[in-house]
PDB file of N, CA, C and O in Angstrom, chain B, residues numbered from 101:
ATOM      1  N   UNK B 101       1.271 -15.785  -9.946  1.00  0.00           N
ATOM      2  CA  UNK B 101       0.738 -14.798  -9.053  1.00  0.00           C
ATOM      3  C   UNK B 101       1.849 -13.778  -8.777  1.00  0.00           C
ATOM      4  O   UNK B 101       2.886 -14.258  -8.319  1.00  0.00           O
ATOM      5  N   UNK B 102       1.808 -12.324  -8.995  1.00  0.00           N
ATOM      6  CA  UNK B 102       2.683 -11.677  -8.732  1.00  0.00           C
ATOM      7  C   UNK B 102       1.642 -10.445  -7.669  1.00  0.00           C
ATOM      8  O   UNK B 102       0.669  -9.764  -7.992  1.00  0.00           O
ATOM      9  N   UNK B 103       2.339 -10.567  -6.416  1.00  0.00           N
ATOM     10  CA  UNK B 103       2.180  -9.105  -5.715  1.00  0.00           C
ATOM     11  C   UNK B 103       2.337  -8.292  -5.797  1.00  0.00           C
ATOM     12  O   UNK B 103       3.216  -7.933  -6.580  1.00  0.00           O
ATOM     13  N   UNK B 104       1.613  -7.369  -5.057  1.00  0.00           N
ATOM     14  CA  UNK B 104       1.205  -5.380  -5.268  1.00  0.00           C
ATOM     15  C   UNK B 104       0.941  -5.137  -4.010  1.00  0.00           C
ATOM     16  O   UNK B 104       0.087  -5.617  -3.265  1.00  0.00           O
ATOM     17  N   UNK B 105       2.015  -4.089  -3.786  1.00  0.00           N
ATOM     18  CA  UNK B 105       1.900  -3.672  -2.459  1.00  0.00           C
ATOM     19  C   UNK B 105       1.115  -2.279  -2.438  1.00  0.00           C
ATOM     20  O   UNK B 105       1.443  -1.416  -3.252  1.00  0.00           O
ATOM     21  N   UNK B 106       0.042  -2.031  -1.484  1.00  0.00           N
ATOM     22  CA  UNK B 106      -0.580  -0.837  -1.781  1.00  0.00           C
ATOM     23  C   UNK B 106      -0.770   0.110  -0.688  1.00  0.00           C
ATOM     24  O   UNK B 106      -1.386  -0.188   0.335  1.00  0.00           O
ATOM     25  N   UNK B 107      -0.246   1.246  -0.900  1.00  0.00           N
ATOM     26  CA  UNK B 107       0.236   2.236   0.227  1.00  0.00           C
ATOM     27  C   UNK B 107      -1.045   3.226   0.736  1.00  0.00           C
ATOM     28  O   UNK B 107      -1.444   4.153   0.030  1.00  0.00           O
ATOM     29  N   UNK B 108      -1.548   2.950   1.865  1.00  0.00           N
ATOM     30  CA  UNK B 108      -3.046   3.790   2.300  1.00  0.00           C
ATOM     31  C   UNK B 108      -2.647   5.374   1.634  1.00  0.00           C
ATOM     32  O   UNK B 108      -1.483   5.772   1.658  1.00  0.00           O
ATOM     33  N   UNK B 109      -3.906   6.300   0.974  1.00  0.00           N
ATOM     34  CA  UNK B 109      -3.520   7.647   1.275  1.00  0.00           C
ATOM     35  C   UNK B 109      -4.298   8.387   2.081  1.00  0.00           C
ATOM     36  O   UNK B 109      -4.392   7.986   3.241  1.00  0.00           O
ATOM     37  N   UNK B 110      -4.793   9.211   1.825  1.00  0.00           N
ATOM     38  CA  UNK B 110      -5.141   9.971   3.153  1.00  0.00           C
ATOM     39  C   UNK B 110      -6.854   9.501   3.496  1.00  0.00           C
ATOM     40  O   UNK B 110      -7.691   9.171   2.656  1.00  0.00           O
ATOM     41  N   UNK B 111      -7.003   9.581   4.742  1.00  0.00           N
ATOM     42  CA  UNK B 111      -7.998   8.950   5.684  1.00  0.00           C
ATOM     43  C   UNK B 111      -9.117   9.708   5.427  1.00  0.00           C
ATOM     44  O   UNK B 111      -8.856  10.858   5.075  1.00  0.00           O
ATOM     45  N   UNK B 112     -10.087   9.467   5.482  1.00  0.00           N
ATOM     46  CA  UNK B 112     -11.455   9.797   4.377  1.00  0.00           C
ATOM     47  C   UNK B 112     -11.640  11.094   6.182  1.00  0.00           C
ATOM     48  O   UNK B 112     -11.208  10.797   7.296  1.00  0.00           O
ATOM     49  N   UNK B 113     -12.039  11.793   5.980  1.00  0.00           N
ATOM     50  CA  UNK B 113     -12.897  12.804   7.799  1.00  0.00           C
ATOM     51  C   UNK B 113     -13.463  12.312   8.022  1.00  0.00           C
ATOM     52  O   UNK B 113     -13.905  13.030   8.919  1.00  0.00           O
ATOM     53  N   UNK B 114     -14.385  11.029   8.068  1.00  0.00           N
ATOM     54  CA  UNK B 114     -15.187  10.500   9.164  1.00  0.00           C
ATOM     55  C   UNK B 114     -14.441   9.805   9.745  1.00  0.00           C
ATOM     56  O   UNK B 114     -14.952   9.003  10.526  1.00  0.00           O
ATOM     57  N   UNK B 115     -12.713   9.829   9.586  1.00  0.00           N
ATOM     58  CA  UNK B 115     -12.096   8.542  10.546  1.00  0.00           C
ATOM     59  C   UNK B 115     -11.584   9.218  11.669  1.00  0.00           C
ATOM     60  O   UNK B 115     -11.365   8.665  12.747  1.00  0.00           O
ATOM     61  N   UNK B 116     -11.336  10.752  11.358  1.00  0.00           N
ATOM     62  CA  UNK B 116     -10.847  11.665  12.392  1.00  0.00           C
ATOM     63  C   UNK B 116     -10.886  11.248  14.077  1.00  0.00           C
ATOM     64  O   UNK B 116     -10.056  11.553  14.933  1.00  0.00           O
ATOM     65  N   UNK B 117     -12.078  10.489  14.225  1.00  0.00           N
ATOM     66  CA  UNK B 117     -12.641  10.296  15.447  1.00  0.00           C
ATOM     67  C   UNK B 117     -11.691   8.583  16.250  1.00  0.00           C
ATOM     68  O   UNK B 117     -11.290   8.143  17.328  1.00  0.00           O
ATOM     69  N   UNK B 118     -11.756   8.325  15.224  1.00  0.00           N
ATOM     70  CA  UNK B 118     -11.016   6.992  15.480  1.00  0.00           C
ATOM     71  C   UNK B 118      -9.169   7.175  15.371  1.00  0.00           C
ATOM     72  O   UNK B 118      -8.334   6.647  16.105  1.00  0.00           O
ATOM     73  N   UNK B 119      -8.966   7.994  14.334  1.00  0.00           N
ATOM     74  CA  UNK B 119      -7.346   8.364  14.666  1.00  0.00           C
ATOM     75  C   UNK B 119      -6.825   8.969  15.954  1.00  0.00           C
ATOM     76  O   UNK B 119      -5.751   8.593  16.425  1.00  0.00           O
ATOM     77  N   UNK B 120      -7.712  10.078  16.641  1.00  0.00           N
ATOM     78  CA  UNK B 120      -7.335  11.088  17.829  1.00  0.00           C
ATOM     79  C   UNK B 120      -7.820   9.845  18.875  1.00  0.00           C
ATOM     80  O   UNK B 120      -7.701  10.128  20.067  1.00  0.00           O
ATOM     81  N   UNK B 121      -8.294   8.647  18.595  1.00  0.00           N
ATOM     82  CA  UNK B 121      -8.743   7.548  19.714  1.00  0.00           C
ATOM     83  C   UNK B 121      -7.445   6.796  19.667  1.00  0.00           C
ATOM     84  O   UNK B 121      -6.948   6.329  20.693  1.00  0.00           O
ATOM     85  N   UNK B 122      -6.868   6.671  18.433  1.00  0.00           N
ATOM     86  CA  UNK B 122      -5.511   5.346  18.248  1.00  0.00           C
ATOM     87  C   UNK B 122      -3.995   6.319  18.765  1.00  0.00           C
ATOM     88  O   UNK B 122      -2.927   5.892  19.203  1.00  0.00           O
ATOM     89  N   UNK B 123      -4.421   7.677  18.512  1.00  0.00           N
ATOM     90  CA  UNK B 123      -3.205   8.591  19.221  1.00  0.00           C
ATOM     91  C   UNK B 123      -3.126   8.802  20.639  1.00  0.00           C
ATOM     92  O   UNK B 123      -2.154   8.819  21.394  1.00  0.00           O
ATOM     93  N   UNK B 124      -4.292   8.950  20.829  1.00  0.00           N
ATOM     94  CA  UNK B 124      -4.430   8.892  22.951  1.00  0.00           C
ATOM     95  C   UNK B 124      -3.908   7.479  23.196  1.00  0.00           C
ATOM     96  O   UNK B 124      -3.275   7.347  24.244  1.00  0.00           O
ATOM     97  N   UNK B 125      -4.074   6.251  22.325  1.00  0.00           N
ATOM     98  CA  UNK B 125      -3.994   5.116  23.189  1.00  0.00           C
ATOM     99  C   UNK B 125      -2.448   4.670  22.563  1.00  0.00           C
ATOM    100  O   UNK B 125      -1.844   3.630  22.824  1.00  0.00           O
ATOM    101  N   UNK B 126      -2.066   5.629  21.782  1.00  0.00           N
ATOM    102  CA  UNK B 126      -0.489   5.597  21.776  1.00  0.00           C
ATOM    103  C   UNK B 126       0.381   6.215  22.780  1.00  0.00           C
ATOM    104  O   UNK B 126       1.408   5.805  23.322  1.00  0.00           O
ATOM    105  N   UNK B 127      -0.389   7.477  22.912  1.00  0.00           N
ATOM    106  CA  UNK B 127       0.687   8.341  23.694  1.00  0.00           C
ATOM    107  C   UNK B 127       0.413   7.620  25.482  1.00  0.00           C
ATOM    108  O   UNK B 127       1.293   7.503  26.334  1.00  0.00           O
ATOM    109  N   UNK B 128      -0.721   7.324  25.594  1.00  0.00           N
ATOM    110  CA  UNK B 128      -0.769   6.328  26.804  1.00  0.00           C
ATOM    111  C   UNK B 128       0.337   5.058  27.136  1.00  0.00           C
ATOM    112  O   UNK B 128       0.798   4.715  28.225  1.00  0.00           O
ATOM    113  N   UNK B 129       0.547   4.570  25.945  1.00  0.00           N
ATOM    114  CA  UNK B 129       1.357   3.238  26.009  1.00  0.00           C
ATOM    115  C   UNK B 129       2.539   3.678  26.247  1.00  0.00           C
ATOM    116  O   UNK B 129       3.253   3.152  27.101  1.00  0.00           O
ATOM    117  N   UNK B 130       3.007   4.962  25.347  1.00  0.00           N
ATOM    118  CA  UNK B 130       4.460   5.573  25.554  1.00  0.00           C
ATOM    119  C   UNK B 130       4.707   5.812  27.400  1.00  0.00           C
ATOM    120  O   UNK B 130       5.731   5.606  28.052  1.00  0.00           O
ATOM    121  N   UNK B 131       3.509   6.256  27.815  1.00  0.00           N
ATOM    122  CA  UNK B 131       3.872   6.755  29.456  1.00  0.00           C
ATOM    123  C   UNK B 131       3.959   5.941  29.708  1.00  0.00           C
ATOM    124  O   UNK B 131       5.099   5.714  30.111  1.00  0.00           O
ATOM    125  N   UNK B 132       3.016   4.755  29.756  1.00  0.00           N
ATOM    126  CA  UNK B 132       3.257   3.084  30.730  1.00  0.00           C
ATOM    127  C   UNK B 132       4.653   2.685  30.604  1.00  0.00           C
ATOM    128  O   UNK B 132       5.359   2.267  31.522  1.00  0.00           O
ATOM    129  N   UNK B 133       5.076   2.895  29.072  1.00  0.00           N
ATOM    130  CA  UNK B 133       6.432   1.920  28.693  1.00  0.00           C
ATOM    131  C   UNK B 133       7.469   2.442  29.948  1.00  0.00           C
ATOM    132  O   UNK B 133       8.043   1.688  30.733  1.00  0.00           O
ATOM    133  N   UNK B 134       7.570   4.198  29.923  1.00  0.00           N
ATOM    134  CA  UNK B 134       8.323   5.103  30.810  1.00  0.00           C
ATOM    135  C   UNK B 134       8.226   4.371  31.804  1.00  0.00           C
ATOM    136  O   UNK B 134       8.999   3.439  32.021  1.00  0.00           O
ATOM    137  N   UNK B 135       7.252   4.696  32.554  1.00  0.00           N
ATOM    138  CA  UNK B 135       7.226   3.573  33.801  1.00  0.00           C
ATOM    139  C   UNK B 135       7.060   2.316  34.279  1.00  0.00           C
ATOM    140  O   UNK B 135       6.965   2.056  35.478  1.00  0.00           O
ATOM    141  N   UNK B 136       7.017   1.478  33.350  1.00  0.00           N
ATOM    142  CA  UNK B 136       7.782   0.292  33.475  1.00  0.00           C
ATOM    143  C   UNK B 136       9.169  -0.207  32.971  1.00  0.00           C
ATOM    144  O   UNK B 136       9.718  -1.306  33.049  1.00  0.00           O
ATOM    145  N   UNK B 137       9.580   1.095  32.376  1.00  0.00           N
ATOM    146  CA  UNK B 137      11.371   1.194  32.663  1.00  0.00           C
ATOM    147  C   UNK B 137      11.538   1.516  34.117  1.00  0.00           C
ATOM    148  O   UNK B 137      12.011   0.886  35.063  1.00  0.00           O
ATOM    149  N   UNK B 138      10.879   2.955  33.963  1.00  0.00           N
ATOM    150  CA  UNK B 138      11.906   3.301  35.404  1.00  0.00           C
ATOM    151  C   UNK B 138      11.505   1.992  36.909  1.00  0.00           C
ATOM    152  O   UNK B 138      12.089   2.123  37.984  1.00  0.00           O
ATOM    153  N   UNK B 139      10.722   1.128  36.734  1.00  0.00           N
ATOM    154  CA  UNK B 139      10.455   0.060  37.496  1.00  0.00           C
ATOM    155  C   UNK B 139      11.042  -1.144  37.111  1.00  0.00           C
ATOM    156  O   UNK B 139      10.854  -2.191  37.730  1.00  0.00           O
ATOM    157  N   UNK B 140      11.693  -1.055  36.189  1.00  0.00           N
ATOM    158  CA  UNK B 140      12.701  -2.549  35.730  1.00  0.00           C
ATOM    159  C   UNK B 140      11.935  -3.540  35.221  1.00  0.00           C
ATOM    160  O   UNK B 140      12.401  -4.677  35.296  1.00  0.00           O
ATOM    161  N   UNK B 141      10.434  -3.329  34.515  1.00  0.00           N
ATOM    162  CA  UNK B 141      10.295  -4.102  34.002  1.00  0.00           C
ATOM    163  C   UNK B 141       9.820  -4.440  32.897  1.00  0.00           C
ATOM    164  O   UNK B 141       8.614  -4.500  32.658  1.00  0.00           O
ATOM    165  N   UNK B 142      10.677  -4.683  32.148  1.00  0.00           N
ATOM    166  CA  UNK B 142      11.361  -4.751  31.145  1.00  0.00           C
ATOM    167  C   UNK B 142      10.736  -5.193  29.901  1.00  0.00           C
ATOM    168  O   UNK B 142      10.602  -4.558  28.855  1.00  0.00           O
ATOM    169  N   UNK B 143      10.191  -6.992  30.326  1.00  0.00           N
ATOM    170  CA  UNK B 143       8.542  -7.339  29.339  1.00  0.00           C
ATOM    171  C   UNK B 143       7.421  -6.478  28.940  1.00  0.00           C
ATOM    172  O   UNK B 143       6.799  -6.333  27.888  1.00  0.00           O
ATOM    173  N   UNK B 144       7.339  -5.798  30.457  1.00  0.00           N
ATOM    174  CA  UNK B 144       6.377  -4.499  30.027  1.00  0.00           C
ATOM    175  C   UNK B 144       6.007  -3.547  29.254  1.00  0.00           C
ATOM    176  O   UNK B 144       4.951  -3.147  28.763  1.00  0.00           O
ATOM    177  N   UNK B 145       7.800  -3.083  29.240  1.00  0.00           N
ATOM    178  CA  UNK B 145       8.167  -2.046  28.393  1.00  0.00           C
ATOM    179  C   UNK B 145       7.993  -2.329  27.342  1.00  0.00           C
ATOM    180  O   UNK B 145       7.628  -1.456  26.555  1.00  0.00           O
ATOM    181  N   UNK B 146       8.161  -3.507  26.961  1.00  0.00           N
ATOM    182  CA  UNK B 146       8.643  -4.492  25.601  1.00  0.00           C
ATOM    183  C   UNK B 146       7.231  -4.283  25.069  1.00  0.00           C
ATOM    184  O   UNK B 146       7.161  -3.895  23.902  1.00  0.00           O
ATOM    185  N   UNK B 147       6.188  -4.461  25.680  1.00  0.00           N
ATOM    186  CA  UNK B 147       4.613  -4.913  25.204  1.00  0.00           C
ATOM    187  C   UNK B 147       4.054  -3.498  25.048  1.00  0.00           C
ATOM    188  O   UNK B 147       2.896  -3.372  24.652  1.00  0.00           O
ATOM    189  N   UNK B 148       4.923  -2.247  25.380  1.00  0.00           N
ATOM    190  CA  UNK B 148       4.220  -1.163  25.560  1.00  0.00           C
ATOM    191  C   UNK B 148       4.708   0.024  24.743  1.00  0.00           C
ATOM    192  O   UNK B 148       4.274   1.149  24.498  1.00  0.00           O
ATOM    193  N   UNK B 149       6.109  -0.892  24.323  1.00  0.00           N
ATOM    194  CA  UNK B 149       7.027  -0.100  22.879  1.00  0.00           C
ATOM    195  C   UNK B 149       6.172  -0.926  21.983  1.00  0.00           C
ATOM    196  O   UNK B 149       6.240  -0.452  20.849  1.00  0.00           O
ATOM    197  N   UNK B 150       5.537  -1.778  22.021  1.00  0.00           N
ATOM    198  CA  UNK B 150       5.296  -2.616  20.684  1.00  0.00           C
ATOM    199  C   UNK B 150       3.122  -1.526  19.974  1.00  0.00           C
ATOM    200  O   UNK B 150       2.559  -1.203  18.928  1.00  0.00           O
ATOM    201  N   UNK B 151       2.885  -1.480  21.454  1.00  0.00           N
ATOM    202  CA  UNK B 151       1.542  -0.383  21.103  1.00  0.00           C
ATOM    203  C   UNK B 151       2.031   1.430  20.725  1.00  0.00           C
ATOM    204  O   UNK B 151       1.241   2.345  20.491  1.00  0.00           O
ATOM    205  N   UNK B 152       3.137   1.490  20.758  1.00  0.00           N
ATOM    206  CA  UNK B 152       3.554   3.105  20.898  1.00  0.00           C
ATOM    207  C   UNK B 152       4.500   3.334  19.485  1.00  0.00           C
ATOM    208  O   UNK B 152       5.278   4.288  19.489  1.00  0.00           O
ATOM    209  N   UNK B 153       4.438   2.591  18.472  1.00  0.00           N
ATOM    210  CA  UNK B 153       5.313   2.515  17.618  1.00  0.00           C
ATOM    211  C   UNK B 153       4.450   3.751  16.850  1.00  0.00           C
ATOM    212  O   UNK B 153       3.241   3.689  16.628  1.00  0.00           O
ATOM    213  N   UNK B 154       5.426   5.019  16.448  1.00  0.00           N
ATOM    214  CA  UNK B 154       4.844   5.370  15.341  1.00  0.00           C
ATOM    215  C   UNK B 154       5.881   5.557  14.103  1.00  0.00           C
ATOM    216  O   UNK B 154       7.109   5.507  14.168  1.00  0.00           O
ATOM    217  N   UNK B 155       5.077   5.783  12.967  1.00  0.00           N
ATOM    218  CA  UNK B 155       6.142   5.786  11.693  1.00  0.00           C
ATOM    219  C   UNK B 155       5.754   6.901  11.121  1.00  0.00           C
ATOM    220  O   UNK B 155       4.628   7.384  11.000  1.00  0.00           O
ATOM    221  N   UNK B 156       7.248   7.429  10.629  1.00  0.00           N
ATOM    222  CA  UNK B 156       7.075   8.175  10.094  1.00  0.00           C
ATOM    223  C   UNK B 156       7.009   8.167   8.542  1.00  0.00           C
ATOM    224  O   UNK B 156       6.755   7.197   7.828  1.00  0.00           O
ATOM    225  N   UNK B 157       7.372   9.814   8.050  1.00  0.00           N
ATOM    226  CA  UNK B 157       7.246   9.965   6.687  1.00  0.00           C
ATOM    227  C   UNK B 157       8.786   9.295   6.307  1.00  0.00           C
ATOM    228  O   UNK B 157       8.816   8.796   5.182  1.00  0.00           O
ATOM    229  N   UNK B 158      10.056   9.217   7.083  1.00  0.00           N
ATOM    230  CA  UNK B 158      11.027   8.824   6.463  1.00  0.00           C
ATOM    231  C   UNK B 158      10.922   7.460   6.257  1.00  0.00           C
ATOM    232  O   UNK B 158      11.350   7.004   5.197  1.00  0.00           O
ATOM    233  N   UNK B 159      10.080   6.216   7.667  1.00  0.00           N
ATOM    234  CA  UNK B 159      10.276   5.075   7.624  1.00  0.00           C
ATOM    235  C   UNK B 159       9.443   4.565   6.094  1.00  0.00           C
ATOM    236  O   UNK B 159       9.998   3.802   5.303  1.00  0.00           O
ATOM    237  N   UNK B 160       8.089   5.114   5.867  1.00  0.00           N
ATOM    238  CA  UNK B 160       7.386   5.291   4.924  1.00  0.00           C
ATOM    239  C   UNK B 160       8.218   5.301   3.385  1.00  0.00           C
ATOM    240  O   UNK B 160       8.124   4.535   2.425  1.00  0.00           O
ATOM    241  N   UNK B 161       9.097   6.566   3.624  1.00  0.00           N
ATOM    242  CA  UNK B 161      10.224   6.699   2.339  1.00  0.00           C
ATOM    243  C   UNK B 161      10.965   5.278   2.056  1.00  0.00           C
ATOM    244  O   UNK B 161      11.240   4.808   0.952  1.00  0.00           O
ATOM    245  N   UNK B 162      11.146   4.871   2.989  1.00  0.00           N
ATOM    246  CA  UNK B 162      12.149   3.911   3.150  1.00  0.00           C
ATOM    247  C   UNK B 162      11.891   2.266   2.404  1.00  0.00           C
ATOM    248  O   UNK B 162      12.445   1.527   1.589  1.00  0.00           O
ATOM    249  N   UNK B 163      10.574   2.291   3.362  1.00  0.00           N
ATOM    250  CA  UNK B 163       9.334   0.937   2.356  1.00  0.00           C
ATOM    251  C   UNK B 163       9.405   1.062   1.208  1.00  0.00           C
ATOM    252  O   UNK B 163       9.889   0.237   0.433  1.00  0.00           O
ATOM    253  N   UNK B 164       8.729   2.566   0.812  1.00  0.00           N
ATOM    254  CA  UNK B 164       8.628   2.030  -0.403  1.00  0.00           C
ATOM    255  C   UNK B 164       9.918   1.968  -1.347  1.00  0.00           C
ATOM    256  O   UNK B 164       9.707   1.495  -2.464  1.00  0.00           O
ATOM    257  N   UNK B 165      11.300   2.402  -1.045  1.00  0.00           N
ATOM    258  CA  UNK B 165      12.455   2.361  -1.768  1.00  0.00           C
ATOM    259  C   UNK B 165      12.619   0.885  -1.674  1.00  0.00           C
ATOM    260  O   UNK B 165      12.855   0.234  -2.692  1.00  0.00           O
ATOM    261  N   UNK B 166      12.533   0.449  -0.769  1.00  0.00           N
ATOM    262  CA  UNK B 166      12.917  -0.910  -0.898  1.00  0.00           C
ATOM    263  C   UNK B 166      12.510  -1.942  -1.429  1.00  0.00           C
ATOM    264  O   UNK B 166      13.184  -2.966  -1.538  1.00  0.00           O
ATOM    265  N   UNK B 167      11.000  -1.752  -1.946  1.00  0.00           N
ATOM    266  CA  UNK B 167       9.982  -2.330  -2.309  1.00  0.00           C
ATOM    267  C   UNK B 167       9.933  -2.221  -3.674  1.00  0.00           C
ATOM    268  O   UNK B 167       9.504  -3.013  -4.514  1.00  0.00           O
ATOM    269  N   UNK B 168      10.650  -0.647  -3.836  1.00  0.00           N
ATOM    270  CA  UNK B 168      10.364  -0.786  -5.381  1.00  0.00           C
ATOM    271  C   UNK B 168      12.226  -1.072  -5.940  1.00  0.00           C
ATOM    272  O   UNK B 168      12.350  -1.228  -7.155  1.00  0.00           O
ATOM    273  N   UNK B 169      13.579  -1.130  -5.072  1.00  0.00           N
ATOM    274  CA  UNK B 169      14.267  -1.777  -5.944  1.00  0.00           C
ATOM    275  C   UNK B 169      14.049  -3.498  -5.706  1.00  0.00           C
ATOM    276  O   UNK B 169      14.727  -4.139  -6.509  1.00  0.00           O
ATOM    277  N   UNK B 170      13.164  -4.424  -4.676  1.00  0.00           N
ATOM    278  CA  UNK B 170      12.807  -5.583  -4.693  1.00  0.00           C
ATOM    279  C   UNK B 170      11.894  -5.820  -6.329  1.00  0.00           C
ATOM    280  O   UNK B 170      11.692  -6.926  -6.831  1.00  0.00           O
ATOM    281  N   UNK B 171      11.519  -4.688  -6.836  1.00  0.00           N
ATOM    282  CA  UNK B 171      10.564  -4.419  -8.324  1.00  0.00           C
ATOM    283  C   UNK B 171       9.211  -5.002  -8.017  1.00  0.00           C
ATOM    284  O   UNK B 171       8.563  -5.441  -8.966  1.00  0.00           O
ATOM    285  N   UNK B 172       8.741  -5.055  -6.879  1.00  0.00           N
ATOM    286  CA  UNK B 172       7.448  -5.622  -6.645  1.00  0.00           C
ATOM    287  C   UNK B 172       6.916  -4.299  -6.961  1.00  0.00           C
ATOM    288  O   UNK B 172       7.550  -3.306  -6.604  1.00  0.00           O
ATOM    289  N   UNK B 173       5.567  -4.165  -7.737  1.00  0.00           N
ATOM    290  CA  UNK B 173       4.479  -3.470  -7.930  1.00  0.00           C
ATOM    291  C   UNK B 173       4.081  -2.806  -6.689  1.00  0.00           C
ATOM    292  O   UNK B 173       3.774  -3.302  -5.605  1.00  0.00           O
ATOM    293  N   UNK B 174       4.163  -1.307  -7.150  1.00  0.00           N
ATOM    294  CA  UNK B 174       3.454  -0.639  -5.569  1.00  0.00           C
ATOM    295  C   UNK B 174       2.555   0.360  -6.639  1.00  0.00           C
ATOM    296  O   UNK B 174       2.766   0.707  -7.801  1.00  0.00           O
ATOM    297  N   UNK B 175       1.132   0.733  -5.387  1.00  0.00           N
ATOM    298  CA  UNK B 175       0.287   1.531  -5.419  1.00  0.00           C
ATOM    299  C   UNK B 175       0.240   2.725  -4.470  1.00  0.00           C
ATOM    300  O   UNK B 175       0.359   2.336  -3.309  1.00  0.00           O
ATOM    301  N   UNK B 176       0.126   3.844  -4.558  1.00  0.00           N
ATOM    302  CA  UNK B 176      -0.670   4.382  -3.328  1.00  0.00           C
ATOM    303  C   UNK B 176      -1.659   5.454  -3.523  1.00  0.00           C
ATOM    304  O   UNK B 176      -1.599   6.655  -3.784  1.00  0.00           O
ATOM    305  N   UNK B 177      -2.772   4.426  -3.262  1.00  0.00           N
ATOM    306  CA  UNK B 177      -4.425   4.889  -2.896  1.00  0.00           C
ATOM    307  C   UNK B 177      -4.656   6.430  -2.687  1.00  0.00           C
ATOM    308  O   UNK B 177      -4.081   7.132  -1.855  1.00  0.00           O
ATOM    309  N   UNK B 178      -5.513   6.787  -3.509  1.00  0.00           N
ATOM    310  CA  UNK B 178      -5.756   8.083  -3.302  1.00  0.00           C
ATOM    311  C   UNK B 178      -6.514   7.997  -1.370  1.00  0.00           C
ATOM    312  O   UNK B 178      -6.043   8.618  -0.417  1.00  0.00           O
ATOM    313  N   UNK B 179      -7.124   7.523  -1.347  1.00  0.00           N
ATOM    314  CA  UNK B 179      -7.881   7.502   0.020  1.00  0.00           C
ATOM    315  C   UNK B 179      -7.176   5.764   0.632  1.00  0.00           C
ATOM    316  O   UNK B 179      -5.989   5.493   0.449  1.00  0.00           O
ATOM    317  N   UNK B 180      -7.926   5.000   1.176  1.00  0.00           N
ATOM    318  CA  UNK B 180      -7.144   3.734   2.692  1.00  0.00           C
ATOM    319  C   UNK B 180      -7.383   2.937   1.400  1.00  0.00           C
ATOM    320  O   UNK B 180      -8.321   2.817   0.613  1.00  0.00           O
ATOM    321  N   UNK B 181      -6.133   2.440   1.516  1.00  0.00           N
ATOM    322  CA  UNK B 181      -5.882   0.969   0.574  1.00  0.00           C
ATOM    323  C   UNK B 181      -6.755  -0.097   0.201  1.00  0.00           C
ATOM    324  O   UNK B 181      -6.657  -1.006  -0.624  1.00  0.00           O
ATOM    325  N   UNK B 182      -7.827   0.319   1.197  1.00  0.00           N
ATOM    326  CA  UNK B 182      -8.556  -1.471   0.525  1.00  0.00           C
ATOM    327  C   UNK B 182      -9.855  -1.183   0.137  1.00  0.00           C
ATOM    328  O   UNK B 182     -10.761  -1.970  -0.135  1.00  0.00           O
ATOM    329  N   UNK B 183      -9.852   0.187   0.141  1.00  0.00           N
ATOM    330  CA  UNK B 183     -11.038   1.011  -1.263  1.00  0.00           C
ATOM    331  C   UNK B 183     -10.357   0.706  -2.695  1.00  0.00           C
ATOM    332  O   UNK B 183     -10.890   1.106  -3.730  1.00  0.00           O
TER     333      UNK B 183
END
């Protein structure tokens, strides 16, 4: 059995509605995290950096460099990976 890692590409427009839903409930988590720093607490923050993570095009660069000198097989999908 050898693995293939396969990289989503771009999001078909009927998902539009559901991305601007997963970005509000990011940029929400980012404010909570804020203020449960400036309140010291700390788990909070922890649970509220973990919903606010975004990645970019460099972290993206980065996967797949690493992935492809590991020589595992990569794809990336004209449209979401598991089409």
């Amino acid at each position: 059995m050898k693995p293939i890692w396969v990289f989503d590409g771009k999001p078909p427009d009927m998902k539009s509605a559901e991305l601007e839903k997963r970005t509000a409930l990011k940029k929400a988590a980012e404010e909570e995290k804020e203020v449960a720093i400036a309140a010291g607490d700390m788990e909070r923050a922890k649970q509220m950096a973990g919903r606010s993570i975004k990645i970019t095009s460099e972290m993206m660069a980065d996967a797949k460099k690493l992935i492809e000198l590991m020589g595992v097989p990569m794809i990336e999908a004209p449209g979401e990976a598991e089409a």
